[in-house]
BARODO-748090 format. One record per residue (C-alpha): residue number from 1; x negated, y, z. Coordinates in nm, 2 decimals. Last residue first. Example, Ala and Ser with C-alpha at 12.3 -4.5 7.8 and 13.67 -1.06 7.14 Angstrom:
BEGIN
PT   n      u      v      w
PT   2  -1.37  -0.11   0.71
PT   1  -1.23  -0.45   0.78
END
This chain:
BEGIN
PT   n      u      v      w
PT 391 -21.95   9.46   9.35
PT 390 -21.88   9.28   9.68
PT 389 -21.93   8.91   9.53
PT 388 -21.64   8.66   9.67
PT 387 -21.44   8.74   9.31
PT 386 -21.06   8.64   9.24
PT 385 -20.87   8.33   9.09
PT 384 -20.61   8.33   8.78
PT 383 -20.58   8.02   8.64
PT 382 -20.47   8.03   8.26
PT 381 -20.33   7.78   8.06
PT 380 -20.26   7.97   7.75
PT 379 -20.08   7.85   7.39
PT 378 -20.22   7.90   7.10
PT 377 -20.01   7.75   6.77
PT 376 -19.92   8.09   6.65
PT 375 -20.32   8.18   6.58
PT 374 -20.46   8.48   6.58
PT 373 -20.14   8.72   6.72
PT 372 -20.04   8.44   6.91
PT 371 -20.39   8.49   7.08
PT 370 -20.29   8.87   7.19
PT 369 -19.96   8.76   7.36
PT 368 -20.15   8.50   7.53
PT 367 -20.38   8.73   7.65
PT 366 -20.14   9.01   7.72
PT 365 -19.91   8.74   7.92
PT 364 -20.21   8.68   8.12
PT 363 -20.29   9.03   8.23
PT 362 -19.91   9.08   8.33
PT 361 -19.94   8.78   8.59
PT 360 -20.20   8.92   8.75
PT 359 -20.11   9.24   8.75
PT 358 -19.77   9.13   8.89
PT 357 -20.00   8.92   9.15
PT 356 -20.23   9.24   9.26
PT 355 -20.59   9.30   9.10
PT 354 -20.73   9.50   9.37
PT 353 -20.94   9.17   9.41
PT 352 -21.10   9.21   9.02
PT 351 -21.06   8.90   8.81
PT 350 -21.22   8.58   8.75
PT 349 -21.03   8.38   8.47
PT 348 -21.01   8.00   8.48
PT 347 -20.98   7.83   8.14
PT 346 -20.71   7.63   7.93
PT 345 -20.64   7.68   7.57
PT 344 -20.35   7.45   7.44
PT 343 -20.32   7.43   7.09
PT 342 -19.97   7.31   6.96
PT 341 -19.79   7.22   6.65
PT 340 -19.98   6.88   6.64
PT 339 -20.20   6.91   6.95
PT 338 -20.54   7.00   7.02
PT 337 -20.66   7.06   7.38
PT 336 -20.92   7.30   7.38
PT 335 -21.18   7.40   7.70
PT 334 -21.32   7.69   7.87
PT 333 -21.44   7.63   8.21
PT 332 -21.54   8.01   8.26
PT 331 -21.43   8.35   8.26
PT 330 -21.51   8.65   8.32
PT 329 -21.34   9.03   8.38
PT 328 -21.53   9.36   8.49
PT 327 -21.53   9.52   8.10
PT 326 -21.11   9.49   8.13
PT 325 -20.88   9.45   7.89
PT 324 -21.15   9.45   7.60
PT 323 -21.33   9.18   7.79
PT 322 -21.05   8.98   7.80
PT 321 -20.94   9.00   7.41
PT 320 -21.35   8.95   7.32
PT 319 -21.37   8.64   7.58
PT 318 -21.09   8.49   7.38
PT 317 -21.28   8.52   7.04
PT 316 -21.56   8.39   7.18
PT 315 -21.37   8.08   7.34
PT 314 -21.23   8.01   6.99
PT 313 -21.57   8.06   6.79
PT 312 -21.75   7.82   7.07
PT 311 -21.46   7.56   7.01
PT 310 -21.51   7.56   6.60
PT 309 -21.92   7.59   6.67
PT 308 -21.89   7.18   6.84
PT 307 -22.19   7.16   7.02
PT 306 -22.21   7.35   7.29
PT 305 -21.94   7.17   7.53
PT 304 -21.90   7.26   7.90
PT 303 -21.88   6.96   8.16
PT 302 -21.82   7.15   8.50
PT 301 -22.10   6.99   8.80
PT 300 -22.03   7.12   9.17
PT 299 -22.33   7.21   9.32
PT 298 -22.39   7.24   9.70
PT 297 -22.69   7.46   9.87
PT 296 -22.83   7.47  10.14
PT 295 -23.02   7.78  10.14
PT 294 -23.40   7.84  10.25
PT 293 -23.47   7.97   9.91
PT 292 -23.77   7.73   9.80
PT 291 -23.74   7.45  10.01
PT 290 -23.33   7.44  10.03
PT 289 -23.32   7.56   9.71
PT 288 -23.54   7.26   9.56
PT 287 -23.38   6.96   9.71
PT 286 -23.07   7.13   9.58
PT 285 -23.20   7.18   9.26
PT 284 -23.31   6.80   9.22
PT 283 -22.99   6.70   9.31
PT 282 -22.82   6.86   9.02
PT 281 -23.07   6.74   8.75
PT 280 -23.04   6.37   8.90
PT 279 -22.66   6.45   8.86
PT 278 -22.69   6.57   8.52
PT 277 -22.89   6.26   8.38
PT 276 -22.65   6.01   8.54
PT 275 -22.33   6.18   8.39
PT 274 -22.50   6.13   8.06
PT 273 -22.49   6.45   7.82
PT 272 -22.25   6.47   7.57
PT 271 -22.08   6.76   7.79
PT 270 -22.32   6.99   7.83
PT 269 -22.39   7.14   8.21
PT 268 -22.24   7.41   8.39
PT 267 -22.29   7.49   8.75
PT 266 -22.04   7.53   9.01
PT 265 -22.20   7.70   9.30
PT 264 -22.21   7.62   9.74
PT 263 -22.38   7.79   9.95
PT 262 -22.49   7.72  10.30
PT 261 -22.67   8.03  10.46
PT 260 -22.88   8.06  10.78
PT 259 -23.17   8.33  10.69
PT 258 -22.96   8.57  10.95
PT 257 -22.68   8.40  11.13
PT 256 -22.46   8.12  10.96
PT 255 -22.33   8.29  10.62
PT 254 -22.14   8.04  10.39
PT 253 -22.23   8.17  10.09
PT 252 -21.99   8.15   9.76
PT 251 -22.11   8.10   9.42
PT 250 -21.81   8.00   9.12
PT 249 -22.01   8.02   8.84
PT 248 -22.31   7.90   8.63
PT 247 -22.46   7.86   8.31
PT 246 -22.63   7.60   8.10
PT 245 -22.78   7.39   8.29
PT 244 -23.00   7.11   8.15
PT 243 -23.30   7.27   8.19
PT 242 -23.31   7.43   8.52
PT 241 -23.34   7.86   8.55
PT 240 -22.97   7.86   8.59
PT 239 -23.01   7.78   8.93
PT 238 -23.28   7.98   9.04
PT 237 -23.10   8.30   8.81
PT 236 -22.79   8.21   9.02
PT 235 -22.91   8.20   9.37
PT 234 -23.15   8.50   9.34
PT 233 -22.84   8.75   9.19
PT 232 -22.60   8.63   9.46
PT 231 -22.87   8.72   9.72
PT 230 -22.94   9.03   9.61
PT 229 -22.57   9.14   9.49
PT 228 -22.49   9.05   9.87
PT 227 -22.22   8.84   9.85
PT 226 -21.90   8.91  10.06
PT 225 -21.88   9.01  10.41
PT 224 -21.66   8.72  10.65
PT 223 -21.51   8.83  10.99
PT 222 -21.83   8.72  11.14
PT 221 -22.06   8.89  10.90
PT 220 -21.85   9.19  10.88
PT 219 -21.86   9.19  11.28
PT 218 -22.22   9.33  11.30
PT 217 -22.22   9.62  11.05
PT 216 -21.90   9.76  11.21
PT 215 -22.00   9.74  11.56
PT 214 -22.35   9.92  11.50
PT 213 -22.13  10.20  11.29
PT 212 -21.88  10.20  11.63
PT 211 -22.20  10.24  11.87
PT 210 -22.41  10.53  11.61
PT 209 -22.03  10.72  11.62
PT 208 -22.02  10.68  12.00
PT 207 -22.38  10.83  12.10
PT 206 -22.28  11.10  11.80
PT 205 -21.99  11.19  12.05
PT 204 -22.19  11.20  12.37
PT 203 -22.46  11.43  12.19
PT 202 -22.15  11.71  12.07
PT 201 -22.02  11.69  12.40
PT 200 -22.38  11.74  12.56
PT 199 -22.44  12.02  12.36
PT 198 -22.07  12.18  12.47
PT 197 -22.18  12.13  12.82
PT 196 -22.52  12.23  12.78
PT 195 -22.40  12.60  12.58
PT 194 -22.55  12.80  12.84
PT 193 -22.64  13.17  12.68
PT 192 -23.02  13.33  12.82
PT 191 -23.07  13.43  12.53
PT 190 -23.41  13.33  12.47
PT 189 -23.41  12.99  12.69
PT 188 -23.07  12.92  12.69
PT 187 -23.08  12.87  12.36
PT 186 -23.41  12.73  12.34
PT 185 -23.27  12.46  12.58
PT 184 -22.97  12.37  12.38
PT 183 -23.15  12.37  12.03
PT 182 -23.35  12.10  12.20
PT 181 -23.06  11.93  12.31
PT 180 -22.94  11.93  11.99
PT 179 -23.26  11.78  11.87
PT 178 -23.23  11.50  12.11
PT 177 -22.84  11.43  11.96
PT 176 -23.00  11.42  11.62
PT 175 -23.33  11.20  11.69
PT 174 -23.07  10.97  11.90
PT 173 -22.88  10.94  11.52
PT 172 -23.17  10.85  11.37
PT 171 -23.21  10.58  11.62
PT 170 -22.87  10.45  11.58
PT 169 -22.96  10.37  11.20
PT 168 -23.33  10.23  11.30
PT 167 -23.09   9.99  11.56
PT 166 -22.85   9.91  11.25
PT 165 -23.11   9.81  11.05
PT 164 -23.25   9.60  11.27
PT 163 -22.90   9.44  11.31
PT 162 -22.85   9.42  10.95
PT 161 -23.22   9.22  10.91
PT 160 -23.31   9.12  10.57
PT 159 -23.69   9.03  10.69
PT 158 -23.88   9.29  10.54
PT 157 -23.57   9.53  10.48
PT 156 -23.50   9.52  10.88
PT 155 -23.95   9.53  10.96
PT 154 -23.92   9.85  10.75
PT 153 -23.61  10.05  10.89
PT 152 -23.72   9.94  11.23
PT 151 -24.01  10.11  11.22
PT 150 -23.92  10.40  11.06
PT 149 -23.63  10.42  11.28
PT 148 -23.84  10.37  11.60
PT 147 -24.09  10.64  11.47
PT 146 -23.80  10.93  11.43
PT 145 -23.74  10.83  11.78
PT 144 -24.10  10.85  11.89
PT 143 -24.15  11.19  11.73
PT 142 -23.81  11.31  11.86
PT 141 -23.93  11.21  12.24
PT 140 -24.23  11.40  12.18
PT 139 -24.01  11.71  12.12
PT 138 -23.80  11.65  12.45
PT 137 -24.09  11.58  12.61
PT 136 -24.26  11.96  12.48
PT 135 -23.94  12.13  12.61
PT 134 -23.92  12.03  12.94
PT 133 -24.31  12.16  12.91
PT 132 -24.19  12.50  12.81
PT 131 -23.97  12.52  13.06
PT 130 -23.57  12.64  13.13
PT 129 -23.36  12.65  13.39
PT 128 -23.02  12.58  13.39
PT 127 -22.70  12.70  13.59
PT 126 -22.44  12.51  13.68
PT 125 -22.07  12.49  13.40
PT 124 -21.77  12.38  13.53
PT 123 -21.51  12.34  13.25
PT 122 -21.82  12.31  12.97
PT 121 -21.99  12.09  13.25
PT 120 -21.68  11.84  13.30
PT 119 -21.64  11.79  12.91
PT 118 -21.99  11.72  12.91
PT 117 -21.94  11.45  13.18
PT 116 -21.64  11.29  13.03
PT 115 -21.84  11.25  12.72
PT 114 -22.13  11.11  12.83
PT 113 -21.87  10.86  12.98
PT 112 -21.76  10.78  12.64
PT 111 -22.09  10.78  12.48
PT 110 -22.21  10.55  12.78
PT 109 -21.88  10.29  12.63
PT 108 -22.01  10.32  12.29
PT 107 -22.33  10.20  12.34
PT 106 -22.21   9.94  12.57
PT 105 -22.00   9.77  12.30
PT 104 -22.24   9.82  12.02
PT 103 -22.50   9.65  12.24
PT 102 -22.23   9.39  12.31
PT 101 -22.19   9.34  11.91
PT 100 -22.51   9.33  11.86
PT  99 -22.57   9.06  12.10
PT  98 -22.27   8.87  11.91
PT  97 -22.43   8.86  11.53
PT  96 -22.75   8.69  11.69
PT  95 -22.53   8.46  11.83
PT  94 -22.42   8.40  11.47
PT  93 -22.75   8.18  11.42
PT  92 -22.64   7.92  11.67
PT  91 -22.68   7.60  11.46
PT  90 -22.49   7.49  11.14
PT  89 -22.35   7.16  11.39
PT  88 -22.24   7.37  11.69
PT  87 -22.07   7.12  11.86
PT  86 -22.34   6.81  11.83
PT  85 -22.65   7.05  11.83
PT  84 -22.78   7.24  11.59
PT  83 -23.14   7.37  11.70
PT  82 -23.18   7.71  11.92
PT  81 -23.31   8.01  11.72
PT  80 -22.99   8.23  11.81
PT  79 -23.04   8.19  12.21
PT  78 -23.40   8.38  12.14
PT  77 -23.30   8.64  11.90
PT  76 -22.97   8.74  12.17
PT  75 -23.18   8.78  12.46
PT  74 -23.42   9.01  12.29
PT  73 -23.14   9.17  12.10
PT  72 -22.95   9.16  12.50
PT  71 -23.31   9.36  12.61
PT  70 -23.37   9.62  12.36
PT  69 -22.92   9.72  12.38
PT  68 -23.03   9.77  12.73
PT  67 -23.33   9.99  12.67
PT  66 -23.10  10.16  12.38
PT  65 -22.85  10.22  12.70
PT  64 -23.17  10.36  12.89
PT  63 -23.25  10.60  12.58
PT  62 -22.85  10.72  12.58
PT  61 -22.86  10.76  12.97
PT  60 -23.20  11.01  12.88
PT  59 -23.02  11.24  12.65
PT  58 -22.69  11.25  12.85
PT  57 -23.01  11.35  13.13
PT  56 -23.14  11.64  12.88
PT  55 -22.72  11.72  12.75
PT  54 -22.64  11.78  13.16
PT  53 -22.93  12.00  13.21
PT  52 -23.08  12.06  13.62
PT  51 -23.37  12.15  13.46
PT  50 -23.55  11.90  13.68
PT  49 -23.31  11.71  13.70
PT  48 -23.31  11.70  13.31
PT  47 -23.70  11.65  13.30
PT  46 -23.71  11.38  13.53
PT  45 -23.42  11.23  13.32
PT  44 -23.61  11.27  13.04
PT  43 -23.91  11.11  13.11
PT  42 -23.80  10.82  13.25
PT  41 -23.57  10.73  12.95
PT  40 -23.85  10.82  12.70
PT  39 -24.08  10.53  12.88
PT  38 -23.77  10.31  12.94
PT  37 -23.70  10.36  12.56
PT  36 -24.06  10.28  12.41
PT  35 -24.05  10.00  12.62
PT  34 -23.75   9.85  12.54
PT  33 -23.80   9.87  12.18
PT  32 -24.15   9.76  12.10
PT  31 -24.00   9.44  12.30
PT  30 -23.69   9.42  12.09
PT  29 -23.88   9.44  11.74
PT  28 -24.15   9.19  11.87
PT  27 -23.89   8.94  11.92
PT  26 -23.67   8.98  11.60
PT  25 -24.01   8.95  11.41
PT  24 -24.09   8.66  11.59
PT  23 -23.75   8.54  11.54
PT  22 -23.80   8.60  11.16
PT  21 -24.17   8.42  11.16
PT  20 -23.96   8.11  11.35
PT  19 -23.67   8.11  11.10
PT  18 -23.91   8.09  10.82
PT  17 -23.79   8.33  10.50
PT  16 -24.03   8.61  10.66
PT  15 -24.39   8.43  10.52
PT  14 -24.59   8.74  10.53
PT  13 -24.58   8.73  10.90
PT  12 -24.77   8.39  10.97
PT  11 -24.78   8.49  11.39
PT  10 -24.64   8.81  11.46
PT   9 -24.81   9.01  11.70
PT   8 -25.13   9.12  11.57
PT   7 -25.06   9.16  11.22
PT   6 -24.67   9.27  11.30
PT   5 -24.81   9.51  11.57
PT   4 -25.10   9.64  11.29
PT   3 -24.82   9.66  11.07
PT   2 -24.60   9.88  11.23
PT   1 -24.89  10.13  11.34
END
């Protein structure tokens, strides 16, 4: 079913890195959405006037919030595609970011007030009544559910979608509440015991939980998530793939909305090679990122030598004393200064972000410490700095 819709709906759908096949996407997504939950809203709140059930219509408000949440995604997709303009020169991507955010918003305020209402019934309870075919909707309405995750879940990993993501996340948890409901209902229904209020409660408060876990995946994007091992992982092996580079370090992305990054990456190239000749290497992976990956992408060039064995023995023999302090530390721009009585060995070390400054500053003295040890005439210049990858 989810990919006849994308076949028949989305227009060039295998090629997802193209803002227009991801709106599409983004489109279709919403408009499956709203009408699955006004059709599920509909029925349940028929059904829980009819049974006269405080969880069945709690039920039915949270499908009608998801309609609403349906409609500002829609809204959302479409304002996010706009072009850059003269204020908003890296587009409107992070609009996309903000419409979650409100659906978050309203889903956790109709969790609230769901919540008010169940406490209400558990104080002052009304009689149910129970029916097999209440019963059968509430059973279809998991099948649907349990669809919308699926269906979500894929088109999210198929275009790298959080927000999607989130929705298949919040509709697992509407496939939990609606069971609980269910469990309600038989309850009643065999023994004749009225646990709606205390149903509803339990409903009202996983209707909050899905809200703040849609909050919290929407806003670390704003606030500023680190690398995705992915991402960071696709950059690096396209740019070390170049001949002419030798390694690189240093990435950071610059996250604009979904499929909007700028990236910037310090890549290393040898040293007795002509400035000219690097840079036209250097522009020519740019041109190429920004066709091939979508990115734009900034490189920063670091001169490395590998040539001279005497300074590749040294820096190995450093990266053996750092790496046996810690598996998780690098390092990078290497270079020796020789002096008459002194050797200065300066490089930047990448350490761990729960490393605190007394760490810091304690790690380098048992580096330094440890190369005195090899040679008395080493003498450290060591910049500390910390990792933008989430791993």
């Amino acid at each position: 079913m989810t990919d006849f819709l994308v076949r028949k709906f989305v227009k060039n759908y295998e090629q997802t890195e193209i803002p227009q096949v991801r709106t599409a996407y983004g489109l279709m997504a919403s408009v499956v959405g709203i009408c699955c939950n006004l059709l599920l809203f509909l029925a349940k709140l028929t059904t829980g006037m009819a049974v006269r059930s405080i969880s069945v219509m709690a039920d039915a408000f949270n499908n009608l919030s998801d309609a609403a949440s349906s409609i500002i995604g829609f809204v959302g997709v479409k304002m996010a595609q706009k072009p850059a303009d003269d204020h908003h020169p890296f587009g409107h991507g992070r609009i996309e970011y903000i419409a979650a955010f409100i659906v978050a918003f309203i889903v956790i305020e109709v969790g609230f007030s769901l919540f008010k209402t169940s406490a209400g019934k558990i104080l002052h309870p009304e009689e149910l009544s129970f029916s097999l075919l209440s019963l059968g909707i509430l059973l279809f309405s998991v099948a649907v559910k349990l669809w919308m995750a699926l269906f979500n879940r894929k088109l999210g990993r198929r275009i790298h979608s959080s927000v999607m993501a989130a929705t298949s996340a919040d509709s697992l948890g509407d496939v939990a509440a609606t069971s609980a409901t269910i469990f309600s209902l038989a309850v009643f229904g065999i023994w004749q015991i009225n646990i709606d209020g205390f149903v509803g409660l339990i409903v009202s408060v996983l209707v909050m939980a899905a809200g703040i876990s849609i909050a919290k995946d929407t806003l670390e994007p704003l606030i500023g998530a680190p690398i995705d091992p992915e991402i960071y992982r696709r950059i690096t092996e396209f740019v070390n793939q170049y001949d002419g580079i030798v390694g690189s370090h240093d990435l950071i992305v610059h996250n604009y909305g979904p499929n909007r990054s700028m990236a910037s990456i310090h890549a290393e190239v040898p040293c007795d090679v002509e400035i000219q000749t690097s840079h036209e290497i250097v522009d020519r992976i740019e041109r190429d990122a920004a066709r091939t990956l979508g990115i734009f992408l900034v490189i920063h060039m670091d001169p490395v030598e590998v040539k001279n064995t005497r300074i590749q023995e040294i820096q190995q023999a450093v990266q053996e004393i750092v790496q046996g302090l810690d598996q998780r530390l690098t390092l990078h721009d290497f270079r020796v200064v020789d002096g008459e009585k002194r050797i200065n060995l300066i490089f930047d070390l990448v350490v761990p972000r729960e490393y605190t400054k007394s760490m810091q500053s304690a790690l380098k003295q048992q580096i330094c410490q440890r190369l005195k040890e090899q040679d008395e005439r080493y003498n450290c210049v060591i910049t500390t700095e910390g990792t933008y990858c989430g791993w």
